[in-house]
Backbone as a printed PyTorch tensor [residue, N CA C, xyz], in Angstrom:
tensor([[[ 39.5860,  20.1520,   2.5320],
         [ 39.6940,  20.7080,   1.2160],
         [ 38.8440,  19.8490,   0.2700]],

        [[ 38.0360,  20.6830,  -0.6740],
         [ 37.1160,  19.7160,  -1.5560],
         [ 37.3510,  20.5030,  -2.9390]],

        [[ 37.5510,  19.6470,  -3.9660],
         [ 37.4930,  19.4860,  -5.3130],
         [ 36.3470,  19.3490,  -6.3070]],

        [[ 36.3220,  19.8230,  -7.1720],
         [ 34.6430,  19.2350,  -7.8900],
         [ 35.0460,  19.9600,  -9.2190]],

        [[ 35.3830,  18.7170, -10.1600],
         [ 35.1150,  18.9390, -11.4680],
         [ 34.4390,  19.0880, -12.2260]],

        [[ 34.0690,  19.4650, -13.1800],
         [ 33.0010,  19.2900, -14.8010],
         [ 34.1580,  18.4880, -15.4220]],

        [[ 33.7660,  17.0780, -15.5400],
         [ 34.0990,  16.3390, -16.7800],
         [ 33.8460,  16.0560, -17.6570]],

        [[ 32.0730,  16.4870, -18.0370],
         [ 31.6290,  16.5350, -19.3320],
         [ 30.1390,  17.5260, -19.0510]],

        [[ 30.4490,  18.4260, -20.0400],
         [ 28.5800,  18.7770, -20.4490],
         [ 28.0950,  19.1590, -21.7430]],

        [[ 27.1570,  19.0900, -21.7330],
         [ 26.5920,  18.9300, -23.1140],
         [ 25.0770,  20.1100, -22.7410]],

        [[ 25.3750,  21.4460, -23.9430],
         [ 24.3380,  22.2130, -24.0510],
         [ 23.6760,  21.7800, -25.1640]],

        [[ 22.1300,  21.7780, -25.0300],
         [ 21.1630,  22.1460, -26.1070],
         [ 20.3750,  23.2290, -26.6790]],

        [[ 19.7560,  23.2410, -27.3020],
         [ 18.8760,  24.7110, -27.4000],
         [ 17.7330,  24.2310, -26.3330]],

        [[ 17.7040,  23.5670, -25.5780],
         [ 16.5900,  23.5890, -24.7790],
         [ 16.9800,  22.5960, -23.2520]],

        [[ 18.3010,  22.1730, -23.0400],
         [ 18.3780,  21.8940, -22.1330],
         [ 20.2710,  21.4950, -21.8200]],

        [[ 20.5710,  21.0950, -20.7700],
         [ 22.0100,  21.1650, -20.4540],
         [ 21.9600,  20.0470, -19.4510]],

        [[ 23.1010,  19.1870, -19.6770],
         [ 23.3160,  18.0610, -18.7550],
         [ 25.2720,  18.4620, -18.3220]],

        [[ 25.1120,  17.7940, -16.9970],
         [ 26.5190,  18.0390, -16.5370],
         [ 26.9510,  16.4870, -15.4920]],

        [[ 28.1930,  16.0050, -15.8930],
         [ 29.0580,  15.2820, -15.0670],
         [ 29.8680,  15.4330, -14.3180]],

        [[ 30.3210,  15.5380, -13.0670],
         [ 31.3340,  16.2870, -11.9620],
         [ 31.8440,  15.2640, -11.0900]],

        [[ 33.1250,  15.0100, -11.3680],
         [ 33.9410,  14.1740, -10.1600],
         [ 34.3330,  14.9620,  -9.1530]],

        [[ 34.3670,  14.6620,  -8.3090],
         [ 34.4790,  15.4200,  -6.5600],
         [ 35.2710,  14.5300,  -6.4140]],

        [[ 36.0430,  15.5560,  -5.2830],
         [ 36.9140,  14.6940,  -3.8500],
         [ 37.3360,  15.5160,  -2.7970]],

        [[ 37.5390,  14.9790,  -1.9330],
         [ 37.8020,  15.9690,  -0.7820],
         [ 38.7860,  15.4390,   0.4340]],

        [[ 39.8350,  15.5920,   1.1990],
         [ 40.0440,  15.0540,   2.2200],
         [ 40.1680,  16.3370,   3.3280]],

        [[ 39.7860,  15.3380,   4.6590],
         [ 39.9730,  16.6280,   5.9900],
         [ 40.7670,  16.7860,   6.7500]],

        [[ 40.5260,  17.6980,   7.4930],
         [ 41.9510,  18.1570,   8.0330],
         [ 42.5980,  17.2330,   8.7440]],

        [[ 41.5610,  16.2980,   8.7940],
         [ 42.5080,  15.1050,   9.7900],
         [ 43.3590,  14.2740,   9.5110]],

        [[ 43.2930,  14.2390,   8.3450],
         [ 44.5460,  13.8780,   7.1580],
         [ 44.3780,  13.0820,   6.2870]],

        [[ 44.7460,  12.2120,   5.8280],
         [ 45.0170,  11.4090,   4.3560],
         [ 43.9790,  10.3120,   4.5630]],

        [[ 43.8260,  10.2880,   5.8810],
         [ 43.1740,   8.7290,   6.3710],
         [ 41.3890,   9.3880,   6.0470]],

        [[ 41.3850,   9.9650,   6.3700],
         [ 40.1120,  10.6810,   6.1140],
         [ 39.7000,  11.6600,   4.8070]],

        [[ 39.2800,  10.5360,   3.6430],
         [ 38.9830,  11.6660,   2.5610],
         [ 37.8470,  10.5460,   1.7130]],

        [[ 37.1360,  11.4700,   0.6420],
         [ 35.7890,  10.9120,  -0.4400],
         [ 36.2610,  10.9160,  -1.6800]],

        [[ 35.5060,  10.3260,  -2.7880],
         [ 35.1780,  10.3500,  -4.0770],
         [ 34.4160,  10.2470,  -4.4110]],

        [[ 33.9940,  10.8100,  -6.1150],
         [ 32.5320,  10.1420,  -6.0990],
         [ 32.3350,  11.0370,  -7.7540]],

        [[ 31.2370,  10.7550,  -7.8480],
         [ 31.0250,  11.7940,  -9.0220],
         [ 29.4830,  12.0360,  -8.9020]],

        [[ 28.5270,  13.2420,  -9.4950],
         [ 27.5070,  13.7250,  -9.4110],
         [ 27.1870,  14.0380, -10.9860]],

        [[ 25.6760,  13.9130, -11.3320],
         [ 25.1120,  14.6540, -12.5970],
         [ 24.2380,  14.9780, -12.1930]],

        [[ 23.8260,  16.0000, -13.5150],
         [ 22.5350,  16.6730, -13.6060],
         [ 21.6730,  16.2470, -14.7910]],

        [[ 20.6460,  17.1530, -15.2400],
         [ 20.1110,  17.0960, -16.3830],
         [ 18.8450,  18.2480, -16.4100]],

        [[ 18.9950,  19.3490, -17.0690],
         [ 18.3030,  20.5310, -16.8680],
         [ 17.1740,  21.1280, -17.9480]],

        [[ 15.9500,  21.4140, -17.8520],
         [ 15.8470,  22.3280, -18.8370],
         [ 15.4850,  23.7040, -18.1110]],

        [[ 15.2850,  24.5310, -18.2580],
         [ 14.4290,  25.6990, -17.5890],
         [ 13.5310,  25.2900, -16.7810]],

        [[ 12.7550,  24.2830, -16.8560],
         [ 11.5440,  23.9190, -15.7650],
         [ 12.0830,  23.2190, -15.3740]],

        [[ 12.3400,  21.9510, -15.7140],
         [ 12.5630,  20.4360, -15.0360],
         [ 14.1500,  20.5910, -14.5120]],

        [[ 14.6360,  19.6210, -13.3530],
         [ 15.5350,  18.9760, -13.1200],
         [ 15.5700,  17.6150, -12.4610]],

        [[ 16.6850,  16.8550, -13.1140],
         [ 16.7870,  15.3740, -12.4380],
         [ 18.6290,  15.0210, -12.1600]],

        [[ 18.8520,  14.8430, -10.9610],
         [ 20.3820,  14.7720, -10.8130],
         [ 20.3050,  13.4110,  -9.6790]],

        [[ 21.8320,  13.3870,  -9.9230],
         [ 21.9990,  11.8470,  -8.8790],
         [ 23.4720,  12.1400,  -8.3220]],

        [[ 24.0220,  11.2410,  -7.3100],
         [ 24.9390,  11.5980,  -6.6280],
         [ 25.6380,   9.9960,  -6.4480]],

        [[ 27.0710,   9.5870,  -6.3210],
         [ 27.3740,   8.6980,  -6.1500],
         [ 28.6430,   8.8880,  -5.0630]],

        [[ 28.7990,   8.2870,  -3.6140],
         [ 30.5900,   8.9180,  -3.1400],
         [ 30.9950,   7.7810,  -2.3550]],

        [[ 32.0460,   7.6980,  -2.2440],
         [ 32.4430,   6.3620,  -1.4480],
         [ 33.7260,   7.5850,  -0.0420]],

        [[ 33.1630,   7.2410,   1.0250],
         [ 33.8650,   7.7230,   2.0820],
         [ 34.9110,   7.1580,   3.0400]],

        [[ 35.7160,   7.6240,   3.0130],
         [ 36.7570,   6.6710,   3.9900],
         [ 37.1040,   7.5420,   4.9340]],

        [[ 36.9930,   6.8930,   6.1250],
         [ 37.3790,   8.0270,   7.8560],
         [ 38.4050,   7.2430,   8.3450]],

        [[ 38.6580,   7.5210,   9.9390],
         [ 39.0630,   6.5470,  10.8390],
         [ 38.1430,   5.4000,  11.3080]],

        [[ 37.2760,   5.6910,  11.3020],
         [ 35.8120,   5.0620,  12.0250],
         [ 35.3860,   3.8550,  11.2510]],

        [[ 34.9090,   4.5070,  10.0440],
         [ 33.5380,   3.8050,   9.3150],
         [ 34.1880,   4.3940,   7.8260]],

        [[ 34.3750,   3.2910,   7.0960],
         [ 34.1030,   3.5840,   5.7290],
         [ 32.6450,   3.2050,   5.2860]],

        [[ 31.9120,   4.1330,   3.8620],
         [ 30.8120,   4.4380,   3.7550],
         [ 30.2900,   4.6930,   2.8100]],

        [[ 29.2980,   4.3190,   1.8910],
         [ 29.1140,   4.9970,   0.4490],
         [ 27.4340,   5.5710,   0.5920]],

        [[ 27.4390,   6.8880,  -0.0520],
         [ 26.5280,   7.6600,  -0.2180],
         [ 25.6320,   8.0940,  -1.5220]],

        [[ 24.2860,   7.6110,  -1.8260],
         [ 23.9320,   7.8350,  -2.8560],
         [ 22.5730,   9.0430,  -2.9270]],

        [[ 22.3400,   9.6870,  -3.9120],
         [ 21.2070,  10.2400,  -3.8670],
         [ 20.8380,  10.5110,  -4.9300]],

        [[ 19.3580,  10.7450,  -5.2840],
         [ 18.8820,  10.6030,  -6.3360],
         [ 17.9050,  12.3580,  -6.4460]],

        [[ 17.4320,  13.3740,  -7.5140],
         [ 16.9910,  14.4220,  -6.8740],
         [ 15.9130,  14.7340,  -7.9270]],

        [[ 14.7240,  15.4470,  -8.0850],
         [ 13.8220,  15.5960,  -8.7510],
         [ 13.1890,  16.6200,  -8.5910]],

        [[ 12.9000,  17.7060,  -9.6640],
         [ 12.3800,  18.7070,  -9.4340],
         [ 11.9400,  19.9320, -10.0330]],

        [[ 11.0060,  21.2850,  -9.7510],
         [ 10.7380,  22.0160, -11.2180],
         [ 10.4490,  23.3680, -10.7890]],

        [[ 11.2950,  24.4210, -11.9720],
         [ 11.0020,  25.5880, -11.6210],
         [  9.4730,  26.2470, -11.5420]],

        [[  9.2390,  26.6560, -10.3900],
         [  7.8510,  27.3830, -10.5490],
         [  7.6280,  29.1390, -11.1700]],

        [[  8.8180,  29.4360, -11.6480],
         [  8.7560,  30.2860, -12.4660],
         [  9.9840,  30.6680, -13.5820]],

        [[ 10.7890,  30.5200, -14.6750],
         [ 11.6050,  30.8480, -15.6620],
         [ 12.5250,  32.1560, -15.3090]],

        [[ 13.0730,  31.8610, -14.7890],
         [ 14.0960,  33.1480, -14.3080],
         [ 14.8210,  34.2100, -15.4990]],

        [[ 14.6650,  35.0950, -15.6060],
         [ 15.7610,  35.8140, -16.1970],
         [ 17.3810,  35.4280, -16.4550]],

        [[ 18.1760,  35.7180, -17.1300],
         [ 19.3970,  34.9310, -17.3220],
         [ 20.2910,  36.1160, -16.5730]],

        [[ 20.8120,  36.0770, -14.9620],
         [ 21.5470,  36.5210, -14.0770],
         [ 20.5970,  36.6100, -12.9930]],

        [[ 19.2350,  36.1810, -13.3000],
         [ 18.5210,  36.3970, -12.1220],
         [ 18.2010,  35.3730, -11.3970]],

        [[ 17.4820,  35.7290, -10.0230],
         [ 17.2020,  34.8140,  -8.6900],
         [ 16.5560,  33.5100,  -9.9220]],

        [[ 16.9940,  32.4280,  -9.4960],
         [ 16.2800,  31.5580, -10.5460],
         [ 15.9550,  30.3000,  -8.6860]],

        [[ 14.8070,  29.6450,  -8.7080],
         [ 14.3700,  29.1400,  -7.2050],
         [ 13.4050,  27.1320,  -8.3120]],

        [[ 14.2540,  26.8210,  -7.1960],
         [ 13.5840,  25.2210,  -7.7780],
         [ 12.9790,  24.5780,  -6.3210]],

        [[ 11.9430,  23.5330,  -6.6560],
         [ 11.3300,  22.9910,  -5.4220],
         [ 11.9210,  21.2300,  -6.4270]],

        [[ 12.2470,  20.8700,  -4.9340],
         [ 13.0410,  19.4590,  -5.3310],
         [ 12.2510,  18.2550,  -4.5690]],

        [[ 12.0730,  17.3730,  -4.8790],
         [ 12.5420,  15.8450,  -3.7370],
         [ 13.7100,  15.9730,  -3.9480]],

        [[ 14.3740,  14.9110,  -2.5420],
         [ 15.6460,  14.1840,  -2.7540],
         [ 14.9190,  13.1680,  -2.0780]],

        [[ 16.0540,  11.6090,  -2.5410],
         [ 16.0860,  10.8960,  -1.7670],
         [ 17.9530,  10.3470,  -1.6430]],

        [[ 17.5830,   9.9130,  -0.5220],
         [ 19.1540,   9.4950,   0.2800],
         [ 19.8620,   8.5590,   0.5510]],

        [[ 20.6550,   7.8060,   0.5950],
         [ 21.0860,   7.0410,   1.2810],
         [ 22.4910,   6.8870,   1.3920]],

        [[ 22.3560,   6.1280,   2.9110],
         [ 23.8310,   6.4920,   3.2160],
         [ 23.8620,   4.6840,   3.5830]],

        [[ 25.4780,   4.2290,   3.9310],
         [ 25.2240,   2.5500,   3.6580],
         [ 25.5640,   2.5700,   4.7680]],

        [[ 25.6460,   3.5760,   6.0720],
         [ 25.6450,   2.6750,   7.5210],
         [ 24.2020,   2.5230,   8.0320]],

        [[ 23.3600,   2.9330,   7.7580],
         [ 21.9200,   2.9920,   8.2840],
         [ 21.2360,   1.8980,   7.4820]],

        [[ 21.6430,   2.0340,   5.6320],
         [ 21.2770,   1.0840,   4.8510],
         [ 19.8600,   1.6930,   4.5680]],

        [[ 19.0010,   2.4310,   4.7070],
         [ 17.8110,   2.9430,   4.3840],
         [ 17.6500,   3.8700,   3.1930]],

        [[ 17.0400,   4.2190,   2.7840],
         [ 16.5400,   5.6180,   1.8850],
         [ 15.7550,   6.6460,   2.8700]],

        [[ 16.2740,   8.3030,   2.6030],
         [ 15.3530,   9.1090,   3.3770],
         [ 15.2710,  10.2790,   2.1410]],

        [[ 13.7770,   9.9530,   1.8640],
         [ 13.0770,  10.9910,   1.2880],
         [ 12.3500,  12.4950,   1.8030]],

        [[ 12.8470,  13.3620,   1.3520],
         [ 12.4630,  14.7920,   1.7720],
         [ 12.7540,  15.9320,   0.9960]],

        [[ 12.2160,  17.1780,   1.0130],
         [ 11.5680,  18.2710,   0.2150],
         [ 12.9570,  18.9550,   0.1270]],

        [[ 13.5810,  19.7990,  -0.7640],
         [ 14.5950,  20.3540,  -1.1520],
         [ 14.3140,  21.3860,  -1.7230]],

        [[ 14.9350,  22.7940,  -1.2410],
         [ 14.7560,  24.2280,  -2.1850],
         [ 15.4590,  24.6290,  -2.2950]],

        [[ 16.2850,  24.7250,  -3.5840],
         [ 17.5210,  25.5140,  -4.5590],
         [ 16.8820,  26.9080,  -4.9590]],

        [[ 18.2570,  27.6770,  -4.3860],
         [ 18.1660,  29.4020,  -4.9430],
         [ 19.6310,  29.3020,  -5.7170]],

        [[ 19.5120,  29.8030,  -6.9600],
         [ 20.5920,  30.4630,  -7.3730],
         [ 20.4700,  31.9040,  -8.2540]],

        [[ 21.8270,  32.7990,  -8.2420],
         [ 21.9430,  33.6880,  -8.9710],
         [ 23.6650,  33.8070,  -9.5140]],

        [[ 23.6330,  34.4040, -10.8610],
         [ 25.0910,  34.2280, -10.9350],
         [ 25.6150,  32.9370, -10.2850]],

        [[ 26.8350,  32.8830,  -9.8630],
         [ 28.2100,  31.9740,  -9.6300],
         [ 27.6640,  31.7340,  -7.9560]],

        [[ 26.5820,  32.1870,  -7.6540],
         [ 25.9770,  31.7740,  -6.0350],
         [ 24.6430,  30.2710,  -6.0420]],

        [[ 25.2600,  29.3170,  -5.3710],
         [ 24.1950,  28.1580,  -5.0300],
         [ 24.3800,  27.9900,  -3.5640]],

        [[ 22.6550,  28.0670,  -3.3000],
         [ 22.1580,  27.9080,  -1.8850],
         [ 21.5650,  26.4520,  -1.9800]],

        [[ 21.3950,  25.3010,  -1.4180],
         [ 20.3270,  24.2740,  -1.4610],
         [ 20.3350,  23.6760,   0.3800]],

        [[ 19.1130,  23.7820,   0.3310],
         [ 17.8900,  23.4890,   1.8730],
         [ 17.2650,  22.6220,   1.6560]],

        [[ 17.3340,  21.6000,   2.6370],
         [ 16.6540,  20.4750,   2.6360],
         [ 16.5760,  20.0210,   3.9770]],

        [[ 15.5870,  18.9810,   4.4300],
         [ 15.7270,  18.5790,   5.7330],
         [ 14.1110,  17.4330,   5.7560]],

        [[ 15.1710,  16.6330,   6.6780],
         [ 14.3990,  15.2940,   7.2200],
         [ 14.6560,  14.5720,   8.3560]],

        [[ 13.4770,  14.5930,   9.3650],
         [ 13.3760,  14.2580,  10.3790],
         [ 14.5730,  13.3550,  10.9930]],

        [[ 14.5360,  12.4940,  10.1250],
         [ 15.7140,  11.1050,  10.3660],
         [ 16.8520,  11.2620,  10.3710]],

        [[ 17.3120,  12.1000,   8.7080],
         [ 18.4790,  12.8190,   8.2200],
         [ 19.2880,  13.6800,   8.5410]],

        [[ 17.9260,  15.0620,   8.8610],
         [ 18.5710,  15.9840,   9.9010],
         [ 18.8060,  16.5640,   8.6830]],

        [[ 19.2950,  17.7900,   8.6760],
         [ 19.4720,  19.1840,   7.4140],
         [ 20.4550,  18.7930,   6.2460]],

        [[ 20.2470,  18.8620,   5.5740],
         [ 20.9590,  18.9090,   4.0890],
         [ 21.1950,  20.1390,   3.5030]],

        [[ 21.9680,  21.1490,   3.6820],
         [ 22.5170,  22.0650,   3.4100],
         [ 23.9540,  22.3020,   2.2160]],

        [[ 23.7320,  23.1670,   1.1600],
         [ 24.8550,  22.8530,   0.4110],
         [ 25.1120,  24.5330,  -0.0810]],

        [[ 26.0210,  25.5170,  -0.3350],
         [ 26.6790,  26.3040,  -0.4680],
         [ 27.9380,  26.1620,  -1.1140]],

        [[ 27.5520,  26.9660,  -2.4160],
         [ 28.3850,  26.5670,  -3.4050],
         [ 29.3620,  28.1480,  -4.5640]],

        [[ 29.7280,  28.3580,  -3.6990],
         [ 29.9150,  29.4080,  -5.2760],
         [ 31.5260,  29.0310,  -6.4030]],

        [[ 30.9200,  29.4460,  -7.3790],
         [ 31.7720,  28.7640,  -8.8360],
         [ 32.6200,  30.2640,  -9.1140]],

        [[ 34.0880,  29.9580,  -9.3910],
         [ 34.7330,  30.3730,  -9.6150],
         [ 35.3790,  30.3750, -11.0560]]])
């Protein structure tokens, strides 16, 4: 089960920033769950967001950061297909590295798709719809 708040945003006439605490634990129970919080920062063309989570399993506890950059190649209509080309970069603290690679966000309405993938990393996939 995963959680994800808006704890703060702030609209402009020309751009929108957002703060979101997450958490989640799995089915495997109490012993196994995250935190963390994520932002954005938007205008119609540009985006820049970051990611912060600290993970606890049976295994390996773990903290995960990422950083994301990126720009619409065309101004979407307001309910329409709106498509961003991203970097991300990654890191996770059992490997201890950064992995940089190409990211493509589709959204429409209350629907988010995001694709990403790196050799090292392996797919970054995220599916999101807002209720």
């Amino acid at each position: 089960m995963r959680l994800t708040y808006l704890l703060n945003r702030k609209n402009t006439k020309h751009s929108q920033r957002n703060l979101y605490f997450q958490s989640g634990v799995s089915s495997e129970g109490k012993d196994s769950h995250f935190f963390g919080i994520h932002g954005d920062w938007e205008t119609r063309r540009l985006f820049i967001g970051f990611g912060y989570k600290e993970v606890f399993n049976k295994i390996n506890d773990y903290t995960e950061k990422f950083f994301q950059t990126g720009f619409a190649p065309y101004i979407g209509d307001y309910g329409g297909l709106h498509t961003w080309l991203m970097i991300k970069s990654k890191n996770n603290s059992l490997a201890n590295e950064w992995n940089t690679f190409p990211v493509l966000k589709f959204f429409k309405g209350n629907f988010l798709v995001e694709f990403g993938y790196d050799s090292q990393a392996d797919w970054d996939i995220h599916l999101m719809y807002r209720f």
